[in-house]
GUNU-679378 format. One line per field, with one value per residue: y, z, x of N, C-alpha, C in turn; residue number from 1. Coordinates in nm, 3 decimals. Each point is the difference from the previous one (the first is absolute). Example, Ala and Ser with C-alpha at 12.3 -4.5 7.8 and 13.67 -1.06 7.14 Angstrom:
2
n_py <- c(-0.569	0.105)
n_pz <- c(0.780	-0.072)
n_px <- c(1.319	-0.035)
ca_py <- c(0.119	0.119)
ca_pz <- c(0.000	0.006)
ca_px <- c(-0.089	0.082)
c_py <- c(0.120	0.109)
c_pz <- c(0.000	0.073)
c_px <- c(0.090	-0.077)
num <- c(1	2)
***
This chain:
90
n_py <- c(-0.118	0.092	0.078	0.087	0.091	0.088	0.001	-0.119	0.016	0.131	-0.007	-0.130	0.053	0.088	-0.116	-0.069	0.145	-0.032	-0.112	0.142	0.012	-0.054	-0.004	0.000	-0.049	-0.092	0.131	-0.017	-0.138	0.018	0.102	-0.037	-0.105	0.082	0.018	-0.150	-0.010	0.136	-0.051	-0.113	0.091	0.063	0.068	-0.037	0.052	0.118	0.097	0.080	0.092	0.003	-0.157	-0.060	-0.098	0.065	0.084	-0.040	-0.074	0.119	0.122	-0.074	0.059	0.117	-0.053	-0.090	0.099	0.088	-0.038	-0.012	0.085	0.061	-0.063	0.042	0.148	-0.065	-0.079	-0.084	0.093	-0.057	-0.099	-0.061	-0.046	-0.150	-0.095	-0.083	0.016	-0.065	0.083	0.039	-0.060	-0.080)
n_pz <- c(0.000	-0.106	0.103	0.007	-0.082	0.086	-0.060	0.073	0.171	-0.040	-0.126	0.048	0.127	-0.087	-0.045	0.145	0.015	-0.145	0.088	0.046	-0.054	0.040	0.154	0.040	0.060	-0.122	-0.068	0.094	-0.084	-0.110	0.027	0.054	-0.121	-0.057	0.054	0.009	-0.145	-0.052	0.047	-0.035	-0.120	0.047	0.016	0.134	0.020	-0.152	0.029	-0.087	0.106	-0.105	0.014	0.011	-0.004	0.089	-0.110	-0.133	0.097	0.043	-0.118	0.041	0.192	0.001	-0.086	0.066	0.148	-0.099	-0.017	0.157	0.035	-0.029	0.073	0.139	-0.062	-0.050	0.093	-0.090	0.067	-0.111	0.089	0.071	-0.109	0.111	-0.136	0.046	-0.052	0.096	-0.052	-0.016	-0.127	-0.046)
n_px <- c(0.085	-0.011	0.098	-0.132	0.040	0.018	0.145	-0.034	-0.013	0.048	0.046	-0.007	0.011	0.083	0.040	-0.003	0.042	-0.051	0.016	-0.044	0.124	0.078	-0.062	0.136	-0.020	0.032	0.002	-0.116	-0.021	0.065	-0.050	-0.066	0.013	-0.015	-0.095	-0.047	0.041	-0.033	-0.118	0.062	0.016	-0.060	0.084	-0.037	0.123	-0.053	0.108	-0.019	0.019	-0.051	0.032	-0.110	0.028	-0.009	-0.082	0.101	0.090	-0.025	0.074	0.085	-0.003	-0.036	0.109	0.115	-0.039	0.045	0.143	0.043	-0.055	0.100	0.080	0.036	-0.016	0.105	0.007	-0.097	-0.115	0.000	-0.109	0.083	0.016	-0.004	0.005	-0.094	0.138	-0.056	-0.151	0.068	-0.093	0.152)
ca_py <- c(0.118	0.146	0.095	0.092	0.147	0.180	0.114	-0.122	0.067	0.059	-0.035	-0.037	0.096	0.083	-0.097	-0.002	0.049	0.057	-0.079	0.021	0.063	-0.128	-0.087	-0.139	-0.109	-0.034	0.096	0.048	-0.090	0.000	0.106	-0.058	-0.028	0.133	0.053	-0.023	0.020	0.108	0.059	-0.056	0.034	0.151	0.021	0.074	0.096	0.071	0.121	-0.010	0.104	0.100	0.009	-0.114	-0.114	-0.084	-0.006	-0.112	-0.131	0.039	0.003	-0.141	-0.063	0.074	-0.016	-0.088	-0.042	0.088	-0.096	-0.105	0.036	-0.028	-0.153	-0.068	-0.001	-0.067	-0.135	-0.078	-0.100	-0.085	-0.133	-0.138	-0.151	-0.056	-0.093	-0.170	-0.091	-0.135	-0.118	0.047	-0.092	0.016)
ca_pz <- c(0.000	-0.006	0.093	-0.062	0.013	0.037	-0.193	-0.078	0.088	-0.025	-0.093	0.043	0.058	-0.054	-0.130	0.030	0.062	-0.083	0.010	0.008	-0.152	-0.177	0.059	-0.024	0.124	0.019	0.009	0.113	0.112	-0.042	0.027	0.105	0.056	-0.037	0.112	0.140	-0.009	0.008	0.143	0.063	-0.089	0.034	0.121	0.036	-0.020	-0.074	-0.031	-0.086	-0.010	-0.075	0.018	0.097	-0.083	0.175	-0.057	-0.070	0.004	0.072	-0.107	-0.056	0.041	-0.069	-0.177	0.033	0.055	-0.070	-0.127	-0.017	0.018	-0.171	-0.055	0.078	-0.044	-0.135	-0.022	-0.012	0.085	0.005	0.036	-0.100	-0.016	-0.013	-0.059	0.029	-0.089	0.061	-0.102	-0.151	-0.038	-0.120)
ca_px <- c(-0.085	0.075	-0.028	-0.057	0.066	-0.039	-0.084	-0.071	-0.118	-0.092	-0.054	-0.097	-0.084	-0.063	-0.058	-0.140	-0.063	-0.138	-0.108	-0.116	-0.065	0.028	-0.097	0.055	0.025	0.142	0.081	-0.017	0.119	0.176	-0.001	0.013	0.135	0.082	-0.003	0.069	0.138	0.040	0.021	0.092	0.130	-0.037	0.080	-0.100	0.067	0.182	-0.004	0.104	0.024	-0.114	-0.199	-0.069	-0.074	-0.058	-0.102	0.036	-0.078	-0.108	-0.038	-0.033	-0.172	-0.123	-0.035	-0.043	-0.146	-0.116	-0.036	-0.091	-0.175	-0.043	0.025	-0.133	-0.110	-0.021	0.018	-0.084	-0.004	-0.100	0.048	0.078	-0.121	0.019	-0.051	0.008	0.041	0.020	-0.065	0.074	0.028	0.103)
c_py <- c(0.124	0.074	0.114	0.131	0.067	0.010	-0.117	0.004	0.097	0.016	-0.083	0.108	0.079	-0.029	-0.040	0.087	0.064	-0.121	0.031	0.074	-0.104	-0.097	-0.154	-0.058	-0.038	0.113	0.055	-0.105	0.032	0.157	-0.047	-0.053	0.069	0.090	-0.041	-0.058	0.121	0.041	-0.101	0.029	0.158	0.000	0.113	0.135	0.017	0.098	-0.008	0.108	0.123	-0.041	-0.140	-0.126	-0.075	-0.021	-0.118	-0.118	0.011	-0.028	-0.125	-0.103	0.004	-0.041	-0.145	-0.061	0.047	-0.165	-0.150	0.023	-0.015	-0.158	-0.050	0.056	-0.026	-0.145	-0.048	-0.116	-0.101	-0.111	-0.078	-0.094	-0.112	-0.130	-0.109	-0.112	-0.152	-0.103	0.009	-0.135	0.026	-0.030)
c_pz <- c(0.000	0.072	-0.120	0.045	0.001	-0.118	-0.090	0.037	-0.013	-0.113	0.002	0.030	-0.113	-0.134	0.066	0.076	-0.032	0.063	-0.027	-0.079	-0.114	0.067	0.003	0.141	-0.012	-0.006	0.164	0.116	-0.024	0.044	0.224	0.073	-0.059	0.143	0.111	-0.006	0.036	0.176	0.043	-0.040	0.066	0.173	0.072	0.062	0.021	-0.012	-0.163	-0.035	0.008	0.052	0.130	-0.083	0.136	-0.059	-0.062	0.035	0.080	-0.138	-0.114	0.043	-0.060	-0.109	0.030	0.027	-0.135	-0.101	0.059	0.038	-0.180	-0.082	0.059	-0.047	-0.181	0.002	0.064	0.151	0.017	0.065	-0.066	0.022	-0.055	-0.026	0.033	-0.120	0.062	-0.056	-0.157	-0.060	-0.149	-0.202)
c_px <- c(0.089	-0.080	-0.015	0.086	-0.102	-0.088	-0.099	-0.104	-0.038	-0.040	-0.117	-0.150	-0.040	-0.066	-0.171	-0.059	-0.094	-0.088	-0.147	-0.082	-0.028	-0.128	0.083	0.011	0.122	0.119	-0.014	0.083	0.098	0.014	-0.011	0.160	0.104	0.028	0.053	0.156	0.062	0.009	0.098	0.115	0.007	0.045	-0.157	0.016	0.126	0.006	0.144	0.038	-0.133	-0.166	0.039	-0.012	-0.111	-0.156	-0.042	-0.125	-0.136	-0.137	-0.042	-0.066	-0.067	-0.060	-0.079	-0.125	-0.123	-0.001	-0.075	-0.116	-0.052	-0.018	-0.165	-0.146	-0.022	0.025	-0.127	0.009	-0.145	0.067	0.058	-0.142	0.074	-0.075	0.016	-0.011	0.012	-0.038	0.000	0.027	0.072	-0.134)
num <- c(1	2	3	4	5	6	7	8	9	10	11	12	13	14	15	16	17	18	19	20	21	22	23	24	25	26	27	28	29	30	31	32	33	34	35	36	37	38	39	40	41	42	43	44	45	46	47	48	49	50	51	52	53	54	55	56	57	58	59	60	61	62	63	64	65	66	67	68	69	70	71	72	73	74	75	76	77	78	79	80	81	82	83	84	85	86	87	88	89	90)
***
């Protein structure tokens, strides 16, 4: 398994971060774990002179929780139904 780079992750993020426009579920998962890579790649605070990055992974909560309320209100939650194939004759 290749350990994913910075610049692969976020690329990632910003390739799905139209999830909710394009109405895609699956761009809203890969956009998900876009995220919770980044907050593990994202130091929770930095100063680099000029600004704060301490926002960052706060910020990538955020995206996070919005995309899976989104997954959860587009995925079909009808019951699973299951069939009694026992007496199934060939």
């Amino acid at each position: 398994m290749t350990v994913p780079t910075f610049a692969t992750v976020r690329s990632a993020y910003h390739d799905n971060a139209d999830y909710d426009v394009e109405n895609s579920v699956a761009k809203a998962r890969l956009f998900v774990v876009a995220c919770r890579r980044l907050k593990e790649m994202t130091p929770s605070a930095s100063n680099d002179g000029g600004g704060s990055l301490e926002d960052e992974p706060r910020k990538y909560e955020a995206d996070e929780k919005n995309a899976l309320a989104f997954i959860a209100s587009h995925v079909d939650s009808a019951p699973v139904r299951h069939v009694d194939l026992s007496n199934l004759r060939n």
